[in-house]
N, C-alpha and C positions, 0 to 999 in steps of 0.2 A: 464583503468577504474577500479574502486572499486565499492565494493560495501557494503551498510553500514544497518544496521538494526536501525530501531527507534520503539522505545517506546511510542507511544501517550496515554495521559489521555484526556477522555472527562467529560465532565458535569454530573453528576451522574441525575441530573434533564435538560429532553429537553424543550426548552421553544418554540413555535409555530413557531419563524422564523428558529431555529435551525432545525425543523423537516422540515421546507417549504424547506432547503437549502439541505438534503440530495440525492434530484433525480438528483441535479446540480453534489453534489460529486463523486456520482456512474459514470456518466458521463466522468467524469475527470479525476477519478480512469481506468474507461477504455480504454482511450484514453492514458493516460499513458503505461499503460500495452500492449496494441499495438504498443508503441514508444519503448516498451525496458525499460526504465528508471522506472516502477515499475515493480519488478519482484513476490512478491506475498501481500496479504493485506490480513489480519485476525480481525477480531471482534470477541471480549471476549461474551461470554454468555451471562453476565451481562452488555452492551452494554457500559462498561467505559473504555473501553481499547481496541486500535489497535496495530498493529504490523506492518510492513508493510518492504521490503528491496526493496530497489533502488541500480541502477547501475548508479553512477557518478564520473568524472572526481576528484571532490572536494567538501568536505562539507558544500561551500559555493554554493556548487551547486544543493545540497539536500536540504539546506536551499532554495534556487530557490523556484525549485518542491513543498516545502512542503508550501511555501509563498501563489503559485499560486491554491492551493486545497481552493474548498468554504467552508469549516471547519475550517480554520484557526484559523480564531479570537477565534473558541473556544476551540482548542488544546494546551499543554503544551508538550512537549518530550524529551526524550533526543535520541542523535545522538550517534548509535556505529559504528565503523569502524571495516567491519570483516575481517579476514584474507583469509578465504574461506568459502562457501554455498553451502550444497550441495541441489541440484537440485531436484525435485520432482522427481518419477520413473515415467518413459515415460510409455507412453501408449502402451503396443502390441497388434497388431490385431493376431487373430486367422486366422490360414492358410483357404485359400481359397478352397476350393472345386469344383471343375466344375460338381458334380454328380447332 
């Protein structure tokens, strides 16, 4: 498996179906992200730029994934292939106390 970072440009202006289609994306977006195959997804401040790294076989297989997102149609990006990612820092819990 690899895993590859993409660059997406969105629509600097939403137009009404583009906003109706975002509760579909978030949807997607997490359903991915409990598959494995999206491992984190960022939006820019200024809401025209995502980020996003997947874990796939092949970039025909990113192209898949990113086929199947309801945003599509109005995404532009490019595909990078990373050599390694590192991981977000895990969560520690604070030791327990039985007092």
């Amino acid at each position: 498996m690899n895993q590859y970072m993409i660059e997406i440009e969105l629509p600097r202006i939403f137009d009404e179906e583009f906003l109706a289609t975002v509760p579909k994306q978030v949807e997607q977006v997490s359903l991915f992200i409990a598959q494995s195959k999206i491992n984190s997804y960022s939006l820019s401040l200024s809401q025209s730029k995502l980020w996003t790294t997947i874990t796939a076989d092949s970039e025909m297989e990113v192209l898949e994934i990113l086929a199947s997102l309801p945003l599509y149609k109005w995404m532009t990006f490019k595909i990078h292939n990373l050599m390694f990612n590192y991981q977000t820092k895990p969560t520690i819990f604070p030791p327990i106390s039985l007092n």
